[in-house]
Backbone bond lengths (Angstrom), bond angles and torsions (degrees), N, CA, C in turn:
res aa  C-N    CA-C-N  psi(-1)  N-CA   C-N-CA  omega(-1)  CA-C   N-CA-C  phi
1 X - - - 1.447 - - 1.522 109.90 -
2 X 1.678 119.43 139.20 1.487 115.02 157.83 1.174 118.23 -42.20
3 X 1.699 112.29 167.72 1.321 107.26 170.08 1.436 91.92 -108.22
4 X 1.268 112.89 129.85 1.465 114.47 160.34 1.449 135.73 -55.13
5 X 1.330 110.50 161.34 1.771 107.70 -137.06 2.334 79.90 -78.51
6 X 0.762 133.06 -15.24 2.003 118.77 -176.63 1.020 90.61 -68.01
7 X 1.383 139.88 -68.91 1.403 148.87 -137.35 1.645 102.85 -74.39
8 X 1.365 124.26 -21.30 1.569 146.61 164.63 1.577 103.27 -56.58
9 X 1.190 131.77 -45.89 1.433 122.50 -161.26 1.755 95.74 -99.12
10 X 1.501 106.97 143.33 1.498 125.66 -157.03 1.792 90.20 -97.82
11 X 1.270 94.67 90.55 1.767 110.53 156.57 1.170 135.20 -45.97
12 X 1.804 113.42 -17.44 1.269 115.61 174.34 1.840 113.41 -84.06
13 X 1.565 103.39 -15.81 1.345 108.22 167.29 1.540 131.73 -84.97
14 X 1.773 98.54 -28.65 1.577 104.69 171.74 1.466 136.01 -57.75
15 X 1.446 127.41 152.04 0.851 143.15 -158.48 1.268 122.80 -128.55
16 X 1.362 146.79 135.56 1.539 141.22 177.34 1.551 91.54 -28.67
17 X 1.830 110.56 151.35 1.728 106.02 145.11 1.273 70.69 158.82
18 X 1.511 100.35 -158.88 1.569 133.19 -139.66 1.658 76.70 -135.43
19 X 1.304 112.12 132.67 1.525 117.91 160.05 1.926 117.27 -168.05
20 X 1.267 96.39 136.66 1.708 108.96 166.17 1.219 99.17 -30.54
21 X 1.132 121.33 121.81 1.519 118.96 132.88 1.006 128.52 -95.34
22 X 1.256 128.08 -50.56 1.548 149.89 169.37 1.469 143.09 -105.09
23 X 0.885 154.22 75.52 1.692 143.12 -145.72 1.591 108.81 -118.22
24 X 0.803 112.71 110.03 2.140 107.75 178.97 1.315 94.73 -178.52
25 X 1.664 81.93 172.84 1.453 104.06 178.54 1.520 106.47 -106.12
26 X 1.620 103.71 157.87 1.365 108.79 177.64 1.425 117.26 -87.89
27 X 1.953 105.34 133.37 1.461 99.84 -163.80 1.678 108.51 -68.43
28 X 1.164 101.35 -2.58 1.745 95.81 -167.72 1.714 104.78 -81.11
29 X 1.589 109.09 -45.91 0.860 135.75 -152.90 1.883 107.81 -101.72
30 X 1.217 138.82 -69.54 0.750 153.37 169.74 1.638 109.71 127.79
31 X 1.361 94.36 0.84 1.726 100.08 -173.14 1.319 120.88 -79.07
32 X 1.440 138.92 117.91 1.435 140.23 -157.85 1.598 106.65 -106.41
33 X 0.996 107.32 132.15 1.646 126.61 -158.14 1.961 108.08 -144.46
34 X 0.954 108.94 127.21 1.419 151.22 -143.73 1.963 92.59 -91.23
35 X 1.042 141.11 115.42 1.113 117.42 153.14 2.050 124.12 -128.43
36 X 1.286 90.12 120.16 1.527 106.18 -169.96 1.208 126.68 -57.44
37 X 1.332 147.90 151.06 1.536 145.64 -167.20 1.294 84.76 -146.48
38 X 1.832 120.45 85.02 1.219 118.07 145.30 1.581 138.51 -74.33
39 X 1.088 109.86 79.84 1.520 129.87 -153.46 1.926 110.53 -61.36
40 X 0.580 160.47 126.37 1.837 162.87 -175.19 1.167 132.88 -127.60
41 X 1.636 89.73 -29.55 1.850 97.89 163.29 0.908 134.31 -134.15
42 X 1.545 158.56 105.67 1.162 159.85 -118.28 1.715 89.98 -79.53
43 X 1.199 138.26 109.92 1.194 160.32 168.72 1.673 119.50 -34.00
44 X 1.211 139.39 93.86 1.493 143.77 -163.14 1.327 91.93 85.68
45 X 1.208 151.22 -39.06 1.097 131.36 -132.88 1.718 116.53 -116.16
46 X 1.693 119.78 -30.57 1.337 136.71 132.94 0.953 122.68 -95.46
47 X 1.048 101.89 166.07 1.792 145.10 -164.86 2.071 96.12 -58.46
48 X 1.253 109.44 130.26 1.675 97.62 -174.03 1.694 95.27 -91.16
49 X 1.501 100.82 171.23 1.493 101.55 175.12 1.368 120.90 -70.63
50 X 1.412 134.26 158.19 1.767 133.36 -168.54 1.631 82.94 -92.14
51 X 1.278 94.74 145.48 1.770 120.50 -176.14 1.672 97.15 -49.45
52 X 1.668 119.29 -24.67 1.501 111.59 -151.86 1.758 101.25 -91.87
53 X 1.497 104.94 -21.80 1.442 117.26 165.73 1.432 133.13 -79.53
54 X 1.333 103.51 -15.29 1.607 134.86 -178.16 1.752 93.24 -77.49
55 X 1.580 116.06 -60.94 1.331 113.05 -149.83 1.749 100.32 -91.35
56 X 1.592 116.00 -4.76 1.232 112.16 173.91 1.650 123.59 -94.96
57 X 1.195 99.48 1.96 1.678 119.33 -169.09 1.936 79.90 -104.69
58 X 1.383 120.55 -72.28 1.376 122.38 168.11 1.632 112.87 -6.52
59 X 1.159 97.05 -82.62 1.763 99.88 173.54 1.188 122.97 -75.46
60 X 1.373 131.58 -13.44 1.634 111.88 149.22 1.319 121.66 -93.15
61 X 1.146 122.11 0.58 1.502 113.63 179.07 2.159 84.94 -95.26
62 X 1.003 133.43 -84.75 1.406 118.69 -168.73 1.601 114.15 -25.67
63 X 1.613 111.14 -27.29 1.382 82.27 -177.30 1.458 116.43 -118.51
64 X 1.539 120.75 31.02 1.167 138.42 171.14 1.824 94.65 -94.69
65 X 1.547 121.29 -65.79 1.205 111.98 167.97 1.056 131.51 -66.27
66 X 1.286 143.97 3.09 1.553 140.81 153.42 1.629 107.45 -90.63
67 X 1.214 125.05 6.68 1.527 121.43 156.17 1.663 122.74 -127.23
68 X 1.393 103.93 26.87 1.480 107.86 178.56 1.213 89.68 -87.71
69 X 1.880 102.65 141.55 1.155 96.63 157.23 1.361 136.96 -84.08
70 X 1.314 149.20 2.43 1.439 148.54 167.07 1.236 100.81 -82.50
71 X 1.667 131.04 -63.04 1.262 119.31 -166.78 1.828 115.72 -97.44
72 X 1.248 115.08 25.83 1.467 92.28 -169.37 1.684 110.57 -101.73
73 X 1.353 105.74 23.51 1.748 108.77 164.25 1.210 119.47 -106.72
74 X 1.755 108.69 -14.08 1.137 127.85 178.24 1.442 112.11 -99.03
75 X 1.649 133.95 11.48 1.577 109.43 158.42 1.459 112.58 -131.19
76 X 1.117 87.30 166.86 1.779 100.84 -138.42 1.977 88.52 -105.71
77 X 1.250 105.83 -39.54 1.604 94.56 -168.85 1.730 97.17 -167.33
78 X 1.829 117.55 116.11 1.541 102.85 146.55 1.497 131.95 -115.50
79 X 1.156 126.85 153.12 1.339 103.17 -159.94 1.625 102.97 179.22
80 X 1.140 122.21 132.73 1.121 138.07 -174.76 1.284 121.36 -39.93
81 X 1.755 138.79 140.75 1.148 144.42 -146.91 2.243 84.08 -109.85
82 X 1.172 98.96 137.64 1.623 103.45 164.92 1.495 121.27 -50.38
83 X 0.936 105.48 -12.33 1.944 114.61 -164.41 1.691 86.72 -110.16
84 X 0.999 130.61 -21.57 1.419 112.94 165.77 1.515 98.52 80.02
85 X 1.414 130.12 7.45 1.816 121.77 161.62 1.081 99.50 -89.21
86 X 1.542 145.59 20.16 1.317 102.37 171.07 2.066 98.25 148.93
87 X 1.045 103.50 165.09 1.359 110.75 -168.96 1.397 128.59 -103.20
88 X 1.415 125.62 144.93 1.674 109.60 160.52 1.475 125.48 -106.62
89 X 1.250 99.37 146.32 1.758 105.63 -166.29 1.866 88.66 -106.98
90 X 1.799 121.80 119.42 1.867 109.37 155.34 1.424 84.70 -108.64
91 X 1.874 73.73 144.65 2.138 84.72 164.87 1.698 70.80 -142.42
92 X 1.569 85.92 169.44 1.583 126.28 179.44 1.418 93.96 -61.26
93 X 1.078 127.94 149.40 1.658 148.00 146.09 1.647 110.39 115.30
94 X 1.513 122.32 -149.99 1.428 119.62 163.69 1.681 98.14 -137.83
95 X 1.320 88.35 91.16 1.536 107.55 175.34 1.818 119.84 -87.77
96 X 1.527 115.15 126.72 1.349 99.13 169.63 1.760 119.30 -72.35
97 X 1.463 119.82 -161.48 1.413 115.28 151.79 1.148 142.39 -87.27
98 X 1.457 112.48 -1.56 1.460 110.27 158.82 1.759 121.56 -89.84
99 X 1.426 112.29 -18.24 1.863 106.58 154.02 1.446 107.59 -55.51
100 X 1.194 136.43 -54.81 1.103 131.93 -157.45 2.027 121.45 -96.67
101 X 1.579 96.74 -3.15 1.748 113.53 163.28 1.665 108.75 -44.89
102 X 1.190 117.25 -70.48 1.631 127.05 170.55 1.204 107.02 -17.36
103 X 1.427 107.77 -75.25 1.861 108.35 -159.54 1.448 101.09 -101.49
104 X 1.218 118.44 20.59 1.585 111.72 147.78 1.385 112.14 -90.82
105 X 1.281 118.51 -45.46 1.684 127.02 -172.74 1.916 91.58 -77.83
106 X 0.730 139.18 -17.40 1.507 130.79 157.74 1.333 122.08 -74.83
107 X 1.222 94.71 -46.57 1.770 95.79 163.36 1.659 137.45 -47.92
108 X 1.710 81.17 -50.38 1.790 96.69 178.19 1.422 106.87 -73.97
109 X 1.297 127.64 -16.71 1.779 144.30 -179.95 1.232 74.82 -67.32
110 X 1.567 122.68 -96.47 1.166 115.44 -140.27 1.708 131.24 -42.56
111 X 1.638 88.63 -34.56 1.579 98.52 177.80 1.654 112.29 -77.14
112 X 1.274 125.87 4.18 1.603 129.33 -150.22 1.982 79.03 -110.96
113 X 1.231 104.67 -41.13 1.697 121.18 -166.43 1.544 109.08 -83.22
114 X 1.438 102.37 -45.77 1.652 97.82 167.41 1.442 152.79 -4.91
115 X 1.583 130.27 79.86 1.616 140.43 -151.60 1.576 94.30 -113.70
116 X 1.597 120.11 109.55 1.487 100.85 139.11 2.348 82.01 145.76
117 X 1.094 100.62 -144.03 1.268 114.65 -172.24 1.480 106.13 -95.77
118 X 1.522 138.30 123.86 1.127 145.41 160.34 1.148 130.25 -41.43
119 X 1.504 137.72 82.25 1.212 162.84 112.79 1.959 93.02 68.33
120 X 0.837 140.15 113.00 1.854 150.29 175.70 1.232 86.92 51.40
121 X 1.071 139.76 53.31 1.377 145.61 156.75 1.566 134.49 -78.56
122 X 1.315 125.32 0.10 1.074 157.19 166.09 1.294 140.90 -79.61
123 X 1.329 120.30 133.54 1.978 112.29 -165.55 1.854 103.97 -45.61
124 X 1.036 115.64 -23.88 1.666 106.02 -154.59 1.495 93.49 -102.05
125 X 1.129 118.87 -27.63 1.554 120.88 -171.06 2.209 102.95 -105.73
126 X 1.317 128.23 6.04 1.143 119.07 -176.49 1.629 102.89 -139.68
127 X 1.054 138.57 137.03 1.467 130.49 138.93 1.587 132.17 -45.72
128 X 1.434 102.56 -16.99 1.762 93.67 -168.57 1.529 81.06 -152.38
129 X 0.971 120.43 51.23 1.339 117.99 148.23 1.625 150.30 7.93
130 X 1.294 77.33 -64.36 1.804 111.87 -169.34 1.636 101.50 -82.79
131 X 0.880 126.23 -25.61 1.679 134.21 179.63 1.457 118.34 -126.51
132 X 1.861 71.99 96.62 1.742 122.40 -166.71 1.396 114.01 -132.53
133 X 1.219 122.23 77.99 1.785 87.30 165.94 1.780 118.88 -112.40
134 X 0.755 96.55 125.33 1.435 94.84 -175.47 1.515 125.02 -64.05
135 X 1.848 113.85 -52.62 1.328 138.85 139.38 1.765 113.39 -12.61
136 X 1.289 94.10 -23.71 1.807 84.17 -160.70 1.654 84.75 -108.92
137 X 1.104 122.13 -40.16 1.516 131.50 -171.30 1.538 109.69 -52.13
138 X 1.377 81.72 -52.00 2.301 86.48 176.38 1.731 108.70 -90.62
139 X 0.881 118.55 -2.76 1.694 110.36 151.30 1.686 112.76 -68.18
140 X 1.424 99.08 -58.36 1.869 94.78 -174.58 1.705 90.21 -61.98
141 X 0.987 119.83 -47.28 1.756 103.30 -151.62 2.117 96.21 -74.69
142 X 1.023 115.40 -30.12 1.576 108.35 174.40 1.676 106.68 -56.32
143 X 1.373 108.90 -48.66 1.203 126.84 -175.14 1.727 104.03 -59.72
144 X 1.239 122.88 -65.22 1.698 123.70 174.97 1.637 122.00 -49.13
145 X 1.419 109.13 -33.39 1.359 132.03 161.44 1.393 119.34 -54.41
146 X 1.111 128.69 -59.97 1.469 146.22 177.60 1.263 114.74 -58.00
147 X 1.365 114.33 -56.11 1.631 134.42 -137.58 2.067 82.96 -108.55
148 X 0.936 111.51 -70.25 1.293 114.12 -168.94 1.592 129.27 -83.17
149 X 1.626 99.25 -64.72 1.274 95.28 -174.06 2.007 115.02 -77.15
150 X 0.806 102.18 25.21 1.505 92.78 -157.14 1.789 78.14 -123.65
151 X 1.378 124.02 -11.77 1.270 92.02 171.74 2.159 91.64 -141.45
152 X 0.747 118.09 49.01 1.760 140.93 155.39 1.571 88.83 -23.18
153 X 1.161 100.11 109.59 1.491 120.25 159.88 1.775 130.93 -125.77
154 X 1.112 128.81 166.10 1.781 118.27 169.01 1.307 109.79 -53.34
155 X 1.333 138.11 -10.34 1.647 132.54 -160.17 1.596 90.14 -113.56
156 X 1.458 128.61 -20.98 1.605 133.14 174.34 1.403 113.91 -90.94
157 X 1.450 111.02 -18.87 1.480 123.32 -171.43 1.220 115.60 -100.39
158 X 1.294 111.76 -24.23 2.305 103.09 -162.56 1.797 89.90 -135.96
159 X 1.005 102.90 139.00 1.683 133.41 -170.43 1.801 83.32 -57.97
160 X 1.882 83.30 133.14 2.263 78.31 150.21 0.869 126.82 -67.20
161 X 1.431 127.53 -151.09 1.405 117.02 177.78 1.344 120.88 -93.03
162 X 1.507 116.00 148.49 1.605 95.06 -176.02 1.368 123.47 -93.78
163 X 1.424 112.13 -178.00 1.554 111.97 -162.49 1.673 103.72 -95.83
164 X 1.019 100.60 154.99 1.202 99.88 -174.13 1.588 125.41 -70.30
């Protein structure tokens, strides 16, 4: 089997940011869709996020971007990365990372700002319920806000080099 094109970029060099992962069109479809590498933790090298901060950022970030109004016809799926640094955002089109800087740094606002009960957070509306923290959710997102998105550069934006 190929190795697929994530597993190509050298993690021991990456860095928090906003970056391409993916850009094409679908062969079925012809429809070209964008997929995001919202990155949060420097990869091997910090501490990854706890599953309970992962799944509370999960449900407020899906439902901050499925009710924005500019982008919420345009994303397709957000949702937590297996390695627990960090998330992917697909929206419709072939977007770089500075279209999509805005309503990421709004996003992570919203979750950094966040007052009250967590969004499908509930036995009838969640599978795992119980692993929530909210507390932990607006630390990483104050932290991604501060540290990253607020100062988005080419070294936060474009993959190192990949491995061979």
């Amino acid at each position: 089997m190929e190795r697929i094109a994530s597993f190509c970029v050298d993690h021991n060099a990456l860095e928090p940011g906003v970056y391409v992962s993916r850009s094409d069109a679908d062969p079925a479809t012809g429809c070209v869709t964008t997929t995001f590498d919202l990155r949060m933790a420097a990869p091997n090298r910090e501490p990854v996020l706890d599953t309970a901060a992962v799944h509370a950022l999960e449900h407020l970030g899906a439902t901050f971007l499925r009710n924005d109004a500019e982008w919420a016809d345009r994303v397709i799926y957000f949702g937590p990365m297996g390695c627990r640094t960090g998330f992917y955002l697909v929206v419709f089109g072939a977007c770089e990372p500075a279209d999509v800087a805005p309503l990421v740094t709004r996003l992570f606002e919203f979750a950094r700002d966040f007052e009250g009960e967590i969004p499908g957070a509930r036995p009838e509306e969640c599978g795992n319920y119980h692993d929530s923290d909210l507390a932990q959710a607006q630390w990483w997102a104050r932290r991604y806000v501060a540290d990253t998105l607020s100062c988005l550069d080419e070294a936060h934006t474009t993959y190192p080099a990949l491995l061979a």
